[in-house]
N, CA, C and O of each residue as an XYZ file, in Angstrom:
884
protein
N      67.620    -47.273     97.441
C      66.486    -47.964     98.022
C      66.955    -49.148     98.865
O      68.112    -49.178     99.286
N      66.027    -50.181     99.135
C      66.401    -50.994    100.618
C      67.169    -51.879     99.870
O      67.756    -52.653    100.627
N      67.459    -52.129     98.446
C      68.426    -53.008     97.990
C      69.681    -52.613     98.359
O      70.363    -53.446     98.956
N      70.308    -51.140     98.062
C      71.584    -50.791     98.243
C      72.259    -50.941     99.721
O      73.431    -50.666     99.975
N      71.051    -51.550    100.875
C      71.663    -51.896    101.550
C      71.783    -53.281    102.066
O      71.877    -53.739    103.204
N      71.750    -53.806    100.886
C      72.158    -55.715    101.408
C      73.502    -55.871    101.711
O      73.789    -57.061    101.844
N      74.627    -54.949    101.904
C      76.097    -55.344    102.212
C      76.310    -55.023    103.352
O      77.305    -55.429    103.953
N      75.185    -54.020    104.029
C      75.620    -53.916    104.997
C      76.033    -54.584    106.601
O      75.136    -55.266    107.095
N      77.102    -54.457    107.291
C      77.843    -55.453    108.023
C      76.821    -55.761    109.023
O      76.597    -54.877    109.850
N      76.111    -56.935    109.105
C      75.619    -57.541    110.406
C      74.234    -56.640    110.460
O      74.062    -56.081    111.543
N      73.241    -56.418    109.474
C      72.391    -56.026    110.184
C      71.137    -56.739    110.911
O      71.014    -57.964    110.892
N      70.185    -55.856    111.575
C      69.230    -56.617    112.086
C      68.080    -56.985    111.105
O      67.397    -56.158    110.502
N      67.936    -58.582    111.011
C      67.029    -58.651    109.993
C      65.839    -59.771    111.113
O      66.038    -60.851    111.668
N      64.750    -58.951    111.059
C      63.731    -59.942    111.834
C      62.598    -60.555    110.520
O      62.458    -60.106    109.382
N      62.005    -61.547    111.082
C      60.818    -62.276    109.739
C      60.179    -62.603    110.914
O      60.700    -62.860    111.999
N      58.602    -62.563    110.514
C      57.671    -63.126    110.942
C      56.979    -63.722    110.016
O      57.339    -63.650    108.841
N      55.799    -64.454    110.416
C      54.532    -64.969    109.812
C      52.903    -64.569    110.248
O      52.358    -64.769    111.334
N      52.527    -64.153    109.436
C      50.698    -63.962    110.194
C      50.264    -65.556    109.856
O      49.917    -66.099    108.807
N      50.476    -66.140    111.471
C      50.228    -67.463    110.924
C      48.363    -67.541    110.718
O      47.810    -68.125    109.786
N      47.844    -66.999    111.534
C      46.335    -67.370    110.947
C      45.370    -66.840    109.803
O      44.145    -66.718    109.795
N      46.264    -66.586    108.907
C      46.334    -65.915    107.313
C      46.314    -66.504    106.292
O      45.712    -66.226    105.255
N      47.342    -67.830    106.660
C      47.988    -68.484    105.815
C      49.431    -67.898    105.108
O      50.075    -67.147    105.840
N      49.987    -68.167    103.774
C      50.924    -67.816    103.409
C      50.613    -66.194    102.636
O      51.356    -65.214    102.684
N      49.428    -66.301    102.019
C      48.956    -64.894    101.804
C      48.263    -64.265    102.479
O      47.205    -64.611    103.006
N      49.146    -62.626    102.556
C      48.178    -61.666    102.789
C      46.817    -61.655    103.131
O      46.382    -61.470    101.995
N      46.085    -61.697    103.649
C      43.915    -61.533    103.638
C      43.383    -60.645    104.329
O      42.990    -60.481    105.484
N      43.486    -59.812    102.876
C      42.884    -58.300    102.560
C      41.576    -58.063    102.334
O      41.124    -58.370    101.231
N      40.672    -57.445    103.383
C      39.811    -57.711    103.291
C      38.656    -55.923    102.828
O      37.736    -55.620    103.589
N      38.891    -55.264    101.890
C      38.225    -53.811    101.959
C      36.955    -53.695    102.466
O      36.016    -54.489    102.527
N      37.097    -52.609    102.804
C      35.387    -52.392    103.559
C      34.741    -52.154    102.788
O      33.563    -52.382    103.062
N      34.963    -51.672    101.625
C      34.434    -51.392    100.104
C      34.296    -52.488     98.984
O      35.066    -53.397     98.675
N      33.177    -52.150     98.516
C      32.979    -52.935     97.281
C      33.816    -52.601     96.087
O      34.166    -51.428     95.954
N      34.312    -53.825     94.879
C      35.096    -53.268     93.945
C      34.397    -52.410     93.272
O      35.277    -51.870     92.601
N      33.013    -51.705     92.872
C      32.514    -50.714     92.551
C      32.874    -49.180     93.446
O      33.220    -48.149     92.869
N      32.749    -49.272     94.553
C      32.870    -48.311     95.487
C      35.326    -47.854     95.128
O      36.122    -46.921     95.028
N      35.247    -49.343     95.108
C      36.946    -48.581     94.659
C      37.332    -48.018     93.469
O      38.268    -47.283     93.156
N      36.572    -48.430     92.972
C      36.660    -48.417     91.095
C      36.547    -46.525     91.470
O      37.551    -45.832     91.302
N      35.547    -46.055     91.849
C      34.874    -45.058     92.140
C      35.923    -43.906     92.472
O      36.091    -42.861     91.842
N      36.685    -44.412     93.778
C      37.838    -43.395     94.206
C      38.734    -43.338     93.243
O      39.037    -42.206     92.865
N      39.296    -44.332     92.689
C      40.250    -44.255     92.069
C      40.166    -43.454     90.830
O      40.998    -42.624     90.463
N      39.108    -43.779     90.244
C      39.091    -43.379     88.564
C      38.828    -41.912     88.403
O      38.984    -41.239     87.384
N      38.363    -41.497     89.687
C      38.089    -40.272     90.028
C      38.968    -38.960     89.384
O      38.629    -37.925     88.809
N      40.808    -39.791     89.948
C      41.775    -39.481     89.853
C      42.118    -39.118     88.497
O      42.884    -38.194     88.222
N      41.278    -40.199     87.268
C      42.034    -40.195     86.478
C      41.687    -39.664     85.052
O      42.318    -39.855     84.013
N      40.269    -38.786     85.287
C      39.543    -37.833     84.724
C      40.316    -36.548     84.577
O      40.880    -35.847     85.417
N      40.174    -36.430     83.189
C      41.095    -34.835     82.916
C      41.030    -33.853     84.234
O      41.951    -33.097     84.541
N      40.073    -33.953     84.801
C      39.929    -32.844     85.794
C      40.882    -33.151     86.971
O      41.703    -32.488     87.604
N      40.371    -34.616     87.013
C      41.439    -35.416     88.354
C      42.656    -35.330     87.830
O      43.270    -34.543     88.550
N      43.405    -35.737     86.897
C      44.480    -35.241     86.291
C      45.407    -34.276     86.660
O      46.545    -34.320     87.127
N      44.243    -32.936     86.167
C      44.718    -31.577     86.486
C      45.215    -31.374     87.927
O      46.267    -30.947     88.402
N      43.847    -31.929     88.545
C      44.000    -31.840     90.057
C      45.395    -32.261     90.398
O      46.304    -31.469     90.647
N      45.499    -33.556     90.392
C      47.048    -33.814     90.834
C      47.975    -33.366     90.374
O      48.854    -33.820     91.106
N      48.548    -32.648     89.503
C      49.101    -31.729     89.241
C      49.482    -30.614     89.722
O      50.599    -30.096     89.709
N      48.467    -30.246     90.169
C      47.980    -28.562     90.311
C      48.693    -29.177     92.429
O      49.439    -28.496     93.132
N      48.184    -30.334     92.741
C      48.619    -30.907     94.024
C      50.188    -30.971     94.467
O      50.821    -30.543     95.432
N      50.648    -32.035     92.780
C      52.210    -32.021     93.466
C      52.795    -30.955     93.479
O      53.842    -30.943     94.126
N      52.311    -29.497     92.700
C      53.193    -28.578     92.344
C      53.259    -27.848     94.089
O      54.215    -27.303     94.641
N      52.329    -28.020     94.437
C      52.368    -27.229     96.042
C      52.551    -27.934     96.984
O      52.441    -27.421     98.098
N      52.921    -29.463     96.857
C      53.828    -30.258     97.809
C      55.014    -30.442     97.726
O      55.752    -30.858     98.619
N      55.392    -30.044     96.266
C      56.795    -29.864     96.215
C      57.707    -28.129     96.223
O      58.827    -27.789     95.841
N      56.247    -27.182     97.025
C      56.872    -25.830     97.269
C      56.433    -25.645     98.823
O      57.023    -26.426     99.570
N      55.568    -24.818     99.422
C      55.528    -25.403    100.457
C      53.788    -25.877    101.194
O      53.295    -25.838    102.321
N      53.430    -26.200    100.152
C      52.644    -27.211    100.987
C      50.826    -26.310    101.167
O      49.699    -26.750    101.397
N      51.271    -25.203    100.964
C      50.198    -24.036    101.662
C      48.849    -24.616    100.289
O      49.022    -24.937     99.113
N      47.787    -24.552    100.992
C      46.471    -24.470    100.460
C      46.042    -25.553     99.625
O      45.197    -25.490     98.731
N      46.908    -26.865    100.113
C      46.578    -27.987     98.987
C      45.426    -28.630     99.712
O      45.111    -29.733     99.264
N      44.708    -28.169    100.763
C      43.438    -28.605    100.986
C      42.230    -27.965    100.129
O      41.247    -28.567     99.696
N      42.534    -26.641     99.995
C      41.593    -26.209     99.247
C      41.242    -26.726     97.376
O      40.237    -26.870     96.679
N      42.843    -26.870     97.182
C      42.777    -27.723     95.886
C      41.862    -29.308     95.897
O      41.106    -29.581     94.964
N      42.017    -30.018     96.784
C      42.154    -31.400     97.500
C      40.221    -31.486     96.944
O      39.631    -32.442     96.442
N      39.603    -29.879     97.349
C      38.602    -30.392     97.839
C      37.539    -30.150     96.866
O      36.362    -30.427     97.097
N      38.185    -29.355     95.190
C      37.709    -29.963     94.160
C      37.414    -31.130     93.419
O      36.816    -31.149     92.343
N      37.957    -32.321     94.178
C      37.914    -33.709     93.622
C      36.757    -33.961     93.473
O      36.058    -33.867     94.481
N      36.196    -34.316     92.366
C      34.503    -34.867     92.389
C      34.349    -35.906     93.674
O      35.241    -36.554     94.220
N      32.777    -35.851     94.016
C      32.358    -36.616     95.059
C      32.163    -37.625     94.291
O      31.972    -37.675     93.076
N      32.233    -38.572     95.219
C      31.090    -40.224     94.970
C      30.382    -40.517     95.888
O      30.216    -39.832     96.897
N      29.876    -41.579     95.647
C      28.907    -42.395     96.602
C      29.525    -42.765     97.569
O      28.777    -43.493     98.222
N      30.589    -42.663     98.086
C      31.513    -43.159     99.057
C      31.605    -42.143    100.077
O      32.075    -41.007    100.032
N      31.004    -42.856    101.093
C      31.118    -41.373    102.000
C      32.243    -41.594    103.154
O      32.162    -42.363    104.112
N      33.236    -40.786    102.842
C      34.356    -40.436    103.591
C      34.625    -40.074    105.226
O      34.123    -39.070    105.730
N      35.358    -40.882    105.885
C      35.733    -40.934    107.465
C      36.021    -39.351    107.691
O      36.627    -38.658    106.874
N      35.503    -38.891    108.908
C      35.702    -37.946    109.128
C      35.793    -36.527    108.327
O      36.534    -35.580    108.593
N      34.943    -36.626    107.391
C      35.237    -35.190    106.510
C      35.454    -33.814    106.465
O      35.738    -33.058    105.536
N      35.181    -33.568    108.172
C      34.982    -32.362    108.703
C      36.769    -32.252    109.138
O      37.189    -31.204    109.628
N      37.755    -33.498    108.882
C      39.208    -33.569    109.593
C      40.037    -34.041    108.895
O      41.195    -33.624    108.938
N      39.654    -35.035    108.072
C      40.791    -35.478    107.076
C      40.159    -34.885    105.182
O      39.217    -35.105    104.420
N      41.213    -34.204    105.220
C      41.022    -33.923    103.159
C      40.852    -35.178    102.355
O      41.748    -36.017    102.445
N      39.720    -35.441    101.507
C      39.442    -36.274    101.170
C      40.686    -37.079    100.032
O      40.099    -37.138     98.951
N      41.822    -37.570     99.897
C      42.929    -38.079     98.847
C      42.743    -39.671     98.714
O      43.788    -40.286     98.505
N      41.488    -40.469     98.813
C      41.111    -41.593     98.843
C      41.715    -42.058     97.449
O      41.628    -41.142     96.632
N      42.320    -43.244     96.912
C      42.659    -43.818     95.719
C      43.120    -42.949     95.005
O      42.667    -42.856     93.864
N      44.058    -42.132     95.403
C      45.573    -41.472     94.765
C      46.438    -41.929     94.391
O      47.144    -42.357     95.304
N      46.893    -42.126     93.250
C      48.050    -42.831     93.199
C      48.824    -42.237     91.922
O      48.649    -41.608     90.879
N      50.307    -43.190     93.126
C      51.772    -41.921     92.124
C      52.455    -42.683     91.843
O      52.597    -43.704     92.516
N      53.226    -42.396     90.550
C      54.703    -43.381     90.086
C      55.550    -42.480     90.186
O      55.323    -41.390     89.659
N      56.889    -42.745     90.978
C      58.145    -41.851     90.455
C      57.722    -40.278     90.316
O      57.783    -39.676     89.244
N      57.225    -39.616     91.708
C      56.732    -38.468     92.218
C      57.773    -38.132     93.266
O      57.916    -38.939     94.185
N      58.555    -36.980     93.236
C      59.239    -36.363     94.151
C      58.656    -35.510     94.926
O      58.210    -34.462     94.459
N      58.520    -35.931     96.761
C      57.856    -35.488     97.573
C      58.196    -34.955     98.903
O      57.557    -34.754     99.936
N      59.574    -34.771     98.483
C      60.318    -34.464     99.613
C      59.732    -33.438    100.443
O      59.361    -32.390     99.913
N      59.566    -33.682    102.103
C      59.207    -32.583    103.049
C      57.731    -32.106    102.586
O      57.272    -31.025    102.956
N      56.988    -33.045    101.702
C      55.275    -32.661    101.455
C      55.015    -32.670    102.685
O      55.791    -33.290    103.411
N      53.484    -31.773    103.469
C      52.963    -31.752    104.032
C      51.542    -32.005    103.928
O      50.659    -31.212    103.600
N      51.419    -33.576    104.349
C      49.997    -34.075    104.171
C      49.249    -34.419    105.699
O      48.424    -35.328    105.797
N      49.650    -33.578    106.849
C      48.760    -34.306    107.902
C      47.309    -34.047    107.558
O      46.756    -33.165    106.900
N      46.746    -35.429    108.422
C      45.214    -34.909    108.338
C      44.756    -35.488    107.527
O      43.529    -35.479    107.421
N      45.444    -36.121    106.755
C      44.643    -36.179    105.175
C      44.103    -37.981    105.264
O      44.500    -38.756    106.134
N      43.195    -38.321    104.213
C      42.678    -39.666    104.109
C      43.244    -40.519    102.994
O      42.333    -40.961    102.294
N      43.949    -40.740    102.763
C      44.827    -41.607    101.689
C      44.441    -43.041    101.780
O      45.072    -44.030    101.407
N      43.387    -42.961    102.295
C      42.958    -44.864    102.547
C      42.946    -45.230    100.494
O      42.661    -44.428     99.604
N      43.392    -46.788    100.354
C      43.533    -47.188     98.999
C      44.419    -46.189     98.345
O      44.221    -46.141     97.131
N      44.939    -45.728     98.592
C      46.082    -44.737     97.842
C      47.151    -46.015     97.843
O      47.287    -46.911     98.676
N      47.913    -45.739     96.495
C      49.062    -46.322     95.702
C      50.144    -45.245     95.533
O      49.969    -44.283     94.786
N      51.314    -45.438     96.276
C      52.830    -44.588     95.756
C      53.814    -45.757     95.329
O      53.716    -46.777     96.012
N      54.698    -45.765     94.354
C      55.601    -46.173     94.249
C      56.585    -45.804     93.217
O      56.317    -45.285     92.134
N      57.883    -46.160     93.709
C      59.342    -45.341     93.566
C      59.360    -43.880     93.749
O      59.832    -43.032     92.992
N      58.629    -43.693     95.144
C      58.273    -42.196     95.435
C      59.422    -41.705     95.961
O      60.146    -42.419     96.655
N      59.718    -40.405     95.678
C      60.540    -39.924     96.939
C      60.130    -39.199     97.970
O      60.461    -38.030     97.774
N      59.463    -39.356     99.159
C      58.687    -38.994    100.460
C      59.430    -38.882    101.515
O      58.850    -39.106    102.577
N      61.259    -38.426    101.599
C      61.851    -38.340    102.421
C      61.195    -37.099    103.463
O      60.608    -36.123    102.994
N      61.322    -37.233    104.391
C      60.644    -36.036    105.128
C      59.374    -35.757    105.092
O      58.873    -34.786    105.659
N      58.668    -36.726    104.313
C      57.201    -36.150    104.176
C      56.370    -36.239    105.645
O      56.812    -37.058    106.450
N      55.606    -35.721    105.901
C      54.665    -35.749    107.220
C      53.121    -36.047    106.943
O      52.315    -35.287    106.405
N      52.902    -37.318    107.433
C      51.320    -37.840    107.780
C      50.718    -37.460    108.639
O      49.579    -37.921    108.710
N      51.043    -36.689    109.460
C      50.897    -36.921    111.197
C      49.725    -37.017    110.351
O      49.452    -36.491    109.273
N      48.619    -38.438    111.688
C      47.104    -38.251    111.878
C      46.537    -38.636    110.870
O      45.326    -38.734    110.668
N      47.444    -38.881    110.161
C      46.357    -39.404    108.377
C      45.852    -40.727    108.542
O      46.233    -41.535    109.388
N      44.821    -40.923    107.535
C      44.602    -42.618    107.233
C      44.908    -42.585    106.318
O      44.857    -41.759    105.407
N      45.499    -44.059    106.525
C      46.246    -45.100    105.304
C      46.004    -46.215    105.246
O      46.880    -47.032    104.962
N      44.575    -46.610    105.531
C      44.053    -47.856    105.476
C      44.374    -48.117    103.882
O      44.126    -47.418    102.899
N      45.096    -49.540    104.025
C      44.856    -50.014    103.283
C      46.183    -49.737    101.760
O      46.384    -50.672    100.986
N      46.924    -48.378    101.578
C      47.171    -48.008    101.345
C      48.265    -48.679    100.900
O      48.552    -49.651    101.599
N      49.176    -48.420     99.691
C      50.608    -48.901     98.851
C      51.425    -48.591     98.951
O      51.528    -47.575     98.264
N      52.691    -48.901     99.670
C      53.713    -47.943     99.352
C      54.783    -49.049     98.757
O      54.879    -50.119     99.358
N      55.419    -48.858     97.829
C      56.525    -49.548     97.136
C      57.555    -49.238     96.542
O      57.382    -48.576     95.519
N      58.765    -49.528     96.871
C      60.288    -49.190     97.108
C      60.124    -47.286     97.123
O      60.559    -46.403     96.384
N      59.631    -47.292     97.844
C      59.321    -45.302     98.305
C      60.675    -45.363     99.671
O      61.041    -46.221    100.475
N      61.111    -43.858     99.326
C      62.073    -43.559     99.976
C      61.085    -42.487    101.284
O      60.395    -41.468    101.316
N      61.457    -43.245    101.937
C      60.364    -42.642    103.117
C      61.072    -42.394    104.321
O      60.496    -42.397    105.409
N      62.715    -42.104    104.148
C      63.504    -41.941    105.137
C      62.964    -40.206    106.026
O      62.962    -39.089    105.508
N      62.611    -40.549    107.303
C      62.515    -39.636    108.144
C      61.407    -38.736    107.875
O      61.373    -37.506    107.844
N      60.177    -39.938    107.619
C      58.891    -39.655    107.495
C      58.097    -39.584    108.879
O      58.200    -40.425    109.772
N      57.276    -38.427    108.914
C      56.626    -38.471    110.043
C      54.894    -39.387    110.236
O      53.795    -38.985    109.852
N      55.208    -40.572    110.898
C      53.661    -41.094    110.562
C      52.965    -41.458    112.167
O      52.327    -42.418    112.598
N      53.468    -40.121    112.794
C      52.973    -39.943    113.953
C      51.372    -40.359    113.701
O      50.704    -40.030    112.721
N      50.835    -41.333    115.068
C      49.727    -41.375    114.971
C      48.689    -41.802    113.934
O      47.463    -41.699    113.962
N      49.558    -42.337    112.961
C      48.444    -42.718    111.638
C      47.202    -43.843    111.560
O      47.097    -44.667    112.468
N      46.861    -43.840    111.150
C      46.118    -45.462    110.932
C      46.340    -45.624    109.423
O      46.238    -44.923    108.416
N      46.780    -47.200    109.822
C      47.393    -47.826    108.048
C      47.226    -49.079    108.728
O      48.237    -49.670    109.109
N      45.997    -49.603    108.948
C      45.680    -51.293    109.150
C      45.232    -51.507    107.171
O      44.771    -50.889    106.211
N      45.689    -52.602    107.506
C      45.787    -53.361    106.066
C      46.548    -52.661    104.827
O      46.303    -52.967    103.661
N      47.322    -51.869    105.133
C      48.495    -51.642    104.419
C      49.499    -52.272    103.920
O      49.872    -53.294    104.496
N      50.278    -51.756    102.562
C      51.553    -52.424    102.128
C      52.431    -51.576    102.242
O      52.369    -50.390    101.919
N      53.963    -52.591    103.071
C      54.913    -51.705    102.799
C      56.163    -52.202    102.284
O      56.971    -52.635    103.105
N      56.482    -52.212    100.944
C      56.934    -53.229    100.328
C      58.313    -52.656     99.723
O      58.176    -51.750     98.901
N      59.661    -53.081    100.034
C      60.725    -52.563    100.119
C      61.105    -50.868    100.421
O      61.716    -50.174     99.608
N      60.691    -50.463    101.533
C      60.681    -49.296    101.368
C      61.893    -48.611    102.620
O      62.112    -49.325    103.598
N      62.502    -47.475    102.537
C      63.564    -46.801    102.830
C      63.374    -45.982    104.351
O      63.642    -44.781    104.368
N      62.953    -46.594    105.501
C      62.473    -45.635    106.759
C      63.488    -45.149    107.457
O      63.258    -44.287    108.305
N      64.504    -45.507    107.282
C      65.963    -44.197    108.186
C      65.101    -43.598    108.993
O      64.088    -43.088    108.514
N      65.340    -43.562    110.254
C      64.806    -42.266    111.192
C      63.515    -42.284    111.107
O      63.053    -41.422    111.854
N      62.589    -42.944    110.464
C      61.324    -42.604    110.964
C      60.494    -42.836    111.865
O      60.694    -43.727    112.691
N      59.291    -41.993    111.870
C      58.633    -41.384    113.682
C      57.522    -42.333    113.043
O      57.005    -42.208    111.933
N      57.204    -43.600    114.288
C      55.943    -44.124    113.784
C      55.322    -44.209    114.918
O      54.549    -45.164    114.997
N      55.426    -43.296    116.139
C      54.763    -43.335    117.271
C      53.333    -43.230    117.301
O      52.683    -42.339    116.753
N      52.761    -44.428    118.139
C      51.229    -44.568    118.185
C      50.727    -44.782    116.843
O      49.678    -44.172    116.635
N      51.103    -45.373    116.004
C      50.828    -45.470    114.904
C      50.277    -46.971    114.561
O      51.098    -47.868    114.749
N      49.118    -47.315    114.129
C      48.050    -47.992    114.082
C      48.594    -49.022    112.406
O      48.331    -48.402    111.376
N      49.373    -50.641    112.163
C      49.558    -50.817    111.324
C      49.264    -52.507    111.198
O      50.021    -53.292    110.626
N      47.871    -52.896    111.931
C      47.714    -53.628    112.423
C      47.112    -54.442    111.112
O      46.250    -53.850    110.462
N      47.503    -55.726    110.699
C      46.896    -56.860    109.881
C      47.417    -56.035    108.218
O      46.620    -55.690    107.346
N      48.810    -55.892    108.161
C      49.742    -55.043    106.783
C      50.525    -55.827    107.017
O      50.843    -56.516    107.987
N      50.974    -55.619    105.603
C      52.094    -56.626    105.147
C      53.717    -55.824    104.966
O      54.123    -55.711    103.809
N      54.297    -55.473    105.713
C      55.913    -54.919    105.432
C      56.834    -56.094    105.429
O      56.905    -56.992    106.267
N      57.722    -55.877    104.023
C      58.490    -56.948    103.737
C      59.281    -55.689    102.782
O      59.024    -54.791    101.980
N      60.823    -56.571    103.762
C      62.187    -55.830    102.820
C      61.946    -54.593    103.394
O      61.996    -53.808    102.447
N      61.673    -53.870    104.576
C      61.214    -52.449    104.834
C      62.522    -52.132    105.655
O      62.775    -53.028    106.461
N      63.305    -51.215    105.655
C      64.373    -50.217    106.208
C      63.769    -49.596    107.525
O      62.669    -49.045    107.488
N      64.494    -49.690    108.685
C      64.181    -49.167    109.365
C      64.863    -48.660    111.095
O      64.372    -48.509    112.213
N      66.141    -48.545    110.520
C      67.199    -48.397    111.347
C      67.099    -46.811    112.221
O      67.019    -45.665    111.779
N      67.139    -47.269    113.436
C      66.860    -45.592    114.079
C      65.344    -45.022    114.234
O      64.994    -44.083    114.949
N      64.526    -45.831    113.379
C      63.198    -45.643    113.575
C      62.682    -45.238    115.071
O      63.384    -45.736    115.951
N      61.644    -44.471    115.516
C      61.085    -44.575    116.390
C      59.405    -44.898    116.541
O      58.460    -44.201    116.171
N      59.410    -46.286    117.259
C      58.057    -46.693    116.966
C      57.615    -47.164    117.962
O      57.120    -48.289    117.897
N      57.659    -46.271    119.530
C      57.105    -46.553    120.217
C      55.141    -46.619    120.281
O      54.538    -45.939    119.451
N      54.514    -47.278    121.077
C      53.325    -47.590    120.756
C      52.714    -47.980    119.457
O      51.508    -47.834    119.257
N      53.554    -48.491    118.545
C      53.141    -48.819    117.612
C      52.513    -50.172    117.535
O      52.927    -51.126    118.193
N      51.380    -50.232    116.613
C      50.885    -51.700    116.686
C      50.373    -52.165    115.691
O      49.299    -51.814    115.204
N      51.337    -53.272    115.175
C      51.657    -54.468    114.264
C      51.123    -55.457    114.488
O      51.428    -56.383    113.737
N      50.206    -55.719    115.473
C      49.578    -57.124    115.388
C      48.827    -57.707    114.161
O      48.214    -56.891    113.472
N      48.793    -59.117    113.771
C      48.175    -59.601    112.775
C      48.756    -59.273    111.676
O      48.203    -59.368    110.580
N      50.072    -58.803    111.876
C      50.865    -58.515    110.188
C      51.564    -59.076    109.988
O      52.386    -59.350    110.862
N      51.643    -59.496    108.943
C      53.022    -60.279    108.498
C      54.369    -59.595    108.192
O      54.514    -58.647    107.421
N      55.245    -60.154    108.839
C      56.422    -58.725    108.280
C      57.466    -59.802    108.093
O      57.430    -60.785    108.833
N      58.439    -59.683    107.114
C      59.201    -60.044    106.511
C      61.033    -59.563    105.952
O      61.443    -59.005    104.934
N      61.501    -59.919    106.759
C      62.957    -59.172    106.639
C      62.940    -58.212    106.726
O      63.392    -57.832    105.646
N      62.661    -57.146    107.449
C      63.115    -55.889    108.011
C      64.243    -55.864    109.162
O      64.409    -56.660    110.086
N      64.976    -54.691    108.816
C      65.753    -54.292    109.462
C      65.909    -53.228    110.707
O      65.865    -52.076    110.276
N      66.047    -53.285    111.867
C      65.303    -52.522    112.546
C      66.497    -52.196    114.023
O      66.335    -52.005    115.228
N      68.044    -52.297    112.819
C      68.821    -51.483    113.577
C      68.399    -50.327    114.492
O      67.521    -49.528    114.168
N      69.029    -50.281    115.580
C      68.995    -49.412    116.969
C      67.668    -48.489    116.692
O      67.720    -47.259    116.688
N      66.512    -49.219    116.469
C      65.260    -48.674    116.219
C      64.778    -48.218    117.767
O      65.816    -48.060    118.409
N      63.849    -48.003    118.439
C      62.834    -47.485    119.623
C      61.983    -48.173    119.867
O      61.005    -47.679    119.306
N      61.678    -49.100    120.402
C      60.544    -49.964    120.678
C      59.624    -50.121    121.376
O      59.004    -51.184    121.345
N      59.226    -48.951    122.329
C      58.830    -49.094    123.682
C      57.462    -49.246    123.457
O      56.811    -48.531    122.695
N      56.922    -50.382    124.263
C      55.767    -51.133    124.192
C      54.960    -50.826    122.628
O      53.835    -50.446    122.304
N      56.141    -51.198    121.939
C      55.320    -51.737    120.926
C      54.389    -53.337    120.324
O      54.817    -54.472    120.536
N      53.538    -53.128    119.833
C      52.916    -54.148    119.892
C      53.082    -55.526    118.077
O      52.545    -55.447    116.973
N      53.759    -56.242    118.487
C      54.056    -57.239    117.177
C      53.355    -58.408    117.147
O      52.970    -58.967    118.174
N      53.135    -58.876    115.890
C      52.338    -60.189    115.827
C      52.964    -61.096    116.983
O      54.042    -61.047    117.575
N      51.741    -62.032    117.077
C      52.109    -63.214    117.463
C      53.406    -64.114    117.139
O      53.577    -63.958    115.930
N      54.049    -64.672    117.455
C      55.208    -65.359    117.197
C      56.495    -64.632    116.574
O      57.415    -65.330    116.147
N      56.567    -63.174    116.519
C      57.293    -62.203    116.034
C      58.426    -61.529    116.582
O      58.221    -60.361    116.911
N      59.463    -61.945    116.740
C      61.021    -61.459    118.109
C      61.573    -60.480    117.032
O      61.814    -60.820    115.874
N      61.722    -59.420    117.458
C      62.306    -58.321    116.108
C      63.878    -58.988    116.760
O      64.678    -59.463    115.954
N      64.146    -58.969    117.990
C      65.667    -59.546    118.360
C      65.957    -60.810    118.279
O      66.666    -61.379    119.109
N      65.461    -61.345    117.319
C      65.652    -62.811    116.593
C      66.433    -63.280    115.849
O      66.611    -64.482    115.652
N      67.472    -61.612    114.919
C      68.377    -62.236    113.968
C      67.725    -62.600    112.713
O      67.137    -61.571    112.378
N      67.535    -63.387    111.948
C      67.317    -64.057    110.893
C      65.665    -64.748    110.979
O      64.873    -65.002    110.072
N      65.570    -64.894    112.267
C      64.488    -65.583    112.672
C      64.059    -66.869    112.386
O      65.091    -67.507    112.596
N      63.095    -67.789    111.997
C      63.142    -69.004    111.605
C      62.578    -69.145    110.359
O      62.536    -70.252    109.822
């Protein structure tokens, strides 16, 4: 994970601040804590249970028909972005889940929680991730073509090679995030706070970064 690489010789480490934030994060859900309570616990009903189960077993083979599983999840009162395009995976959440090369485009993972995942290769294209957790997840040469993940966490996590083109990550917090070789053209980071990332011979083309934010800053201030 992004610890094993603190020795490495001279890398690029940029820091910013969301200065009109303050020192914390301000996370703001579009949802009420009833309405989250709602997605989440959803999950965690014998049935929801099963469900995820019955989920990782076909993201960790190849991937085929986990929409149709997806779309047994009991409903709530929460009525879901685009339902006719993204599979509903709202307040999912994984500990220490091996996910290598899953195929989740499309899907809605807004309030979803992963951490110590392994998601090398996994593919978002097009998903939402509003809002969404990711923590010390190995997410080397993840595809998050095109996503939306405004108000997201990305909190020590492993991006080697990853595709974050046009990808929407505006007012999230990444700190300690890997990201050497990345490609993140059109990407846009405004209003986020980001914090020691590394962003060796990454792709940058008109990407968009907070205010006061030089990724070619070194150490920064």
């Amino acid at each position: 994970m992004a610890d094993e690489h603190a020795t490495e010789s001279k890398p690029i480490l940029a820091t910013g601040l969301r200065l009109n934030t303050g020192e914390e994060m301000n996370l703001h859900p579009a949802l009420t804590t009833e309405q989250l309570d709602q997605l989440r616990d959803r999950w965690t009903t014998p049935a929801g249970r099963e469900l995820v189960t019955r989920l990782i077993k076909i993201w960790q083979a190849d991937s085929q028909g986990w929409r149709e599983v997806a779309a047994e999840i009991p409903e709530t009162d929460v009525e879901a972005a685009d339902p006719g395009v993204l599979a509903d995976l709202r307040g999912l959440a994984m500990t220490n889940v091996k996910l290598r090369g899953a195929m989740l485009p499309y899907a809605d993972l807004s309030y979803a929680s992963f951490h110590l995942c392994d998601m090398e290769e996994i593919r978002f294209q097009g998903s939402k991730l509003s809002e969404a957790v990711f923590c010390k997840c190995n997410l080397k040469r993840s595809d998050l073509l095109q996503v939306v993940a405004d108000h997201s966490i990305l909190d020590r996590c492993d991006m080697d090679d990853a595709v974050l083109i046009d990808a929407d990550f505006r007012s999230s917090w990444i700190r300690g995030v890997h990201l050497p070789r990345a490609v993140m053209d059109e990407a846009d980071l405004r209003d986020s706070r980001i914090e020691y990332v590394v962003l060796d011979d990454a792709r940058m083309l008109n990407t968009q970064f907070p205010v006061g934010f030089d990724p070619t800053s070194g150490f920064g201030s």
